[in-house]
N, C-alpha and C positions, 0 to 999 in steps of 0.2 A: 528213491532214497534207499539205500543202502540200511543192511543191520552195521554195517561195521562204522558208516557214520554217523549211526543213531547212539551206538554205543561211546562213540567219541564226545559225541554233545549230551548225552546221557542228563548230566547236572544240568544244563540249560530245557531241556525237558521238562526236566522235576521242578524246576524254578516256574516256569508257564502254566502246568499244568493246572493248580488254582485257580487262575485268571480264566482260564477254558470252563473247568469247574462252574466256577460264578456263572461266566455268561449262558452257559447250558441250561442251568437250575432259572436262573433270575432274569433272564433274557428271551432267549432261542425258545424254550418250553414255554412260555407265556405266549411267547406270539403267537406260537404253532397252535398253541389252545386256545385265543381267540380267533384265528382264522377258522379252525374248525368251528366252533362257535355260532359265526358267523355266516352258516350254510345249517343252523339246528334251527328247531323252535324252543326254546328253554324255558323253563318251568323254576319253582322254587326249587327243586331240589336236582335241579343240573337239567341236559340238553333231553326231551323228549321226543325228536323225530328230524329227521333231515326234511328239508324246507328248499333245498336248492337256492336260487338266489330272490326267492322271496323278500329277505331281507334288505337287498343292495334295491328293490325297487320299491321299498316302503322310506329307503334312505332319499331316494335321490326324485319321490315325489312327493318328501317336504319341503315346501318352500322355505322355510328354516335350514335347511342344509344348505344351499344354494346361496342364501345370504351368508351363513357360516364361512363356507369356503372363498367367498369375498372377503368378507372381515380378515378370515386368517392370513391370506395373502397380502390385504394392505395393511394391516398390522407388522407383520412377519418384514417385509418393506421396509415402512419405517423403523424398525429397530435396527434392522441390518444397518440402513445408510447410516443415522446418527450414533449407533453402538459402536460401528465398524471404525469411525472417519472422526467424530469428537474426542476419545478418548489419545488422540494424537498427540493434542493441543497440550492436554498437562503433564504428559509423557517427557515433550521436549518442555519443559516447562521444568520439570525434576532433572530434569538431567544438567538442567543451567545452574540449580543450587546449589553452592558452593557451600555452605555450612554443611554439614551432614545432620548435627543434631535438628535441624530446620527440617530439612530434604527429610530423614525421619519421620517427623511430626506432621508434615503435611502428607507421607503415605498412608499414617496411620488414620488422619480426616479422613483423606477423601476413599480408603478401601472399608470404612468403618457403613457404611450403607449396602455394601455386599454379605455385610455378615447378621444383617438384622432381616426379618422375618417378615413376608407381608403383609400381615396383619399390623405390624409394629408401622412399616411403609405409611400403609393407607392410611393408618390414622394421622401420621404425622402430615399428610397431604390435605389429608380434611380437614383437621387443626389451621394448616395455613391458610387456604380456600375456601373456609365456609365463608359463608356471609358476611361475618364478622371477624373474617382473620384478619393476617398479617397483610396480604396479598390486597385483599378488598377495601381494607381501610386505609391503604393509603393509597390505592386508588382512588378512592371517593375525597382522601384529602386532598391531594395533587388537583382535584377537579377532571380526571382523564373520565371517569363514568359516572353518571348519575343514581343508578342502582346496580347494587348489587350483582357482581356475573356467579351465576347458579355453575360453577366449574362441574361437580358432580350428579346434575339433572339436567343437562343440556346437553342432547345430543351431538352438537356441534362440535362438542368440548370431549366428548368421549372416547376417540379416538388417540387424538392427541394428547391427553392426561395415560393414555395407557402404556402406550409411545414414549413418552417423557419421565413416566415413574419406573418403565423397566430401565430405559438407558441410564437414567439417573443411579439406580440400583449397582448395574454391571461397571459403572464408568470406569471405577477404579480400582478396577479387577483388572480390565485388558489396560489402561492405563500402566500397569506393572510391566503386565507382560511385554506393551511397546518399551517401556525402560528399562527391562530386561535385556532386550535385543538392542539397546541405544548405546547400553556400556558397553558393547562389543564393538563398537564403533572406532576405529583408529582415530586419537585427536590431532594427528599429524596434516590428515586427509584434513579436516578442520581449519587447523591452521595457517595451511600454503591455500587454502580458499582464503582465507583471511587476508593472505599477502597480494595475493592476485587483484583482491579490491571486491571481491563477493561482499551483499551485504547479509544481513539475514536472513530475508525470502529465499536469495540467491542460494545459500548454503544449505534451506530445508528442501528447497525444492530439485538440486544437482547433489548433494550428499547423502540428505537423512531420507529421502521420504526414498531413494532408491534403495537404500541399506534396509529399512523396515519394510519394503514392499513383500517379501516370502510371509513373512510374519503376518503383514496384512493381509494374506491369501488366506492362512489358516484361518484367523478369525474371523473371518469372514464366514469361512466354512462352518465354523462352529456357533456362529450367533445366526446364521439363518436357521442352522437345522432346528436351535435350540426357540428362538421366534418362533415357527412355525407351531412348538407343543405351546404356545401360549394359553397360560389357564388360571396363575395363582390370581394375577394383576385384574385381566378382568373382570372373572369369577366375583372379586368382591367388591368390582364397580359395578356390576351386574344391578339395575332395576328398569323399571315398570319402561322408565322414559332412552333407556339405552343399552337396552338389550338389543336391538334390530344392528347396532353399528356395534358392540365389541362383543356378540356370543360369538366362539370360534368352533371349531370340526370339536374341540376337547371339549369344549364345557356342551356342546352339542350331544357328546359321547356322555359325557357326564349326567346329563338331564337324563338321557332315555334310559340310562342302564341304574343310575342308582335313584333316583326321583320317581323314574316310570315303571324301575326293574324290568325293562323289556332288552332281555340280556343280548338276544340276539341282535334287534338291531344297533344295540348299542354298540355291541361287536364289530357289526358291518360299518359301523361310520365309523371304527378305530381303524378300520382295514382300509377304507380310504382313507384318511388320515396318514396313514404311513404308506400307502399306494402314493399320496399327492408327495407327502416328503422324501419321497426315494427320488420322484421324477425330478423335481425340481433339485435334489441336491448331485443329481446325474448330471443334470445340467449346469450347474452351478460349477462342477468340476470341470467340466468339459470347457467351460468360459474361462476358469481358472487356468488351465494346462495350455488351454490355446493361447492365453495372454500371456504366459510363459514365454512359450516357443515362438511368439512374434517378437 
């Protein structure tokens, strides 16, 4: 790169430079100082000796990490496929509303659970699922169950409430975003399928799902990497009876560095953590690009 065309984009520089700013301070320096970290023995008041990889073998012979990184992966999973693939459905669904003040009122429903807090979530989940919610009682009225389903102390149930309260949360967020990319859509293309004698399937499955398919790549990309830090969800489903099936690499990270303060290896399981999300979003890419080019 030239001075004379650094000089020409000069203002596009200074417009980045920020963005660069940030990520150095708030990013890049964090990591760099838990990977160091991560090879310290650390004390209360910072790192008191290098340790070599002492650390990554206090990580990787608890049998806790080992469940972790199962958890995180079939967690991470599930949210991908029904985060990625559900929020389709009300996408095309807004995009059929022909009122707008309606089409409005129903973005403003279903994006209004993206913008509330987990703690606000969970409780609204327990509320419906305790014992005596919404959920239970009318199951036991219907006659479908004779006691009570413990949603929140059954392990069985652990996964899949974790699963269901993140996508539920994100739905209709990427929801937008496929209706984003839906009014880009020519309604001509639409309508000579129409003439042709296409029915509905016909038209989602030869017009819309090939037009959102780019879109779909991305979010995809971006709801696995973001799956993988799973921590708020089930951090506070977290107990005695279902910790073995949703503590993940994070709340794993979590326990030992601020529960155990044992900085270092808490360190070392963030280093795997983002050793595992690199691989896997390396590949993720590489499945992406090559289902492109095919």
């Amino acid at each position: 790169m030239t001075m004379a065309a650094i000089r020409r984009h000069f203002v596009l520089y200074l417009l980045i430079a920020p963005i660069l700013v940030y990520f150095c301070v708030f990013v890049f320096y964090p990591m760099g100082q838990g990977i160091y970290l991560s090879f310290q023995k650390a004390g209360l008041l910072g790192p008191v000796g290098f340790v070599g990889l002492d650390n990554y073998a206090k990580v990787f012979s608890s049998p806790n990490v080992w469940q972790a990184i199962v958890n995180t992966l079939i967690l991470a999973a599930g949210i991908t496929a029904f985060g990625v693939l559900l929020p389709i459905i009300p996408a095309i669904a807004l995009a059929e509303i022909v009122p707008d003040w309606f089409k409005r009122a129903l973005q403003t429903i279903i994006y209004t659970p993206y913008l509330l807090s987990w703690v606000i979530i969970i409780g609204v989940w327990m509320n419906t699922l305790s014992p005596i919610g919404l959920v239970n009682s009318a199951l036991l009225w219907f006659g479908v169950i004779e006691q009570p389903i413990m949603f929140f102390a059954s392990p069985e149930w652990a996964r899949p409430m974790v699963i269901a309260q993140t996508v539920w949360k994100d739905v209709g967020f990427t929801a937008l975003i496929y209706l984003a990319a839906l009014l880009s859509l020519n309604p001509d293309i639409i309508d000579a399928a129409e003439i042709d004698g296409a029915n509905g399937w016909q038209k989602i499955r030869d017009h819309v799902l090939p037009h959102l398919l780019p879109v779909i790549k991305v979010v995809f990309l971006i709801t696995l990497l973001g799956s993988l830090r799973t921590f708020d969800s089930a951090f506070l489903m977290l107990n005695g009876r279902t910790a073995d099936q949703i503590r993940t690499l994070a709340i794993f990270t979590y326990e030992r560095g601020i529960l155990a303060f044992d900085l270092g290896v808490a360190s070392a399981a963030g280093v795997v953590l983002l050793a595992v999300s690199l691989l896997i979003a390396v590949l993720a890419r590489f499945f992406v690009r090559d289902g492109t080019r095919g």
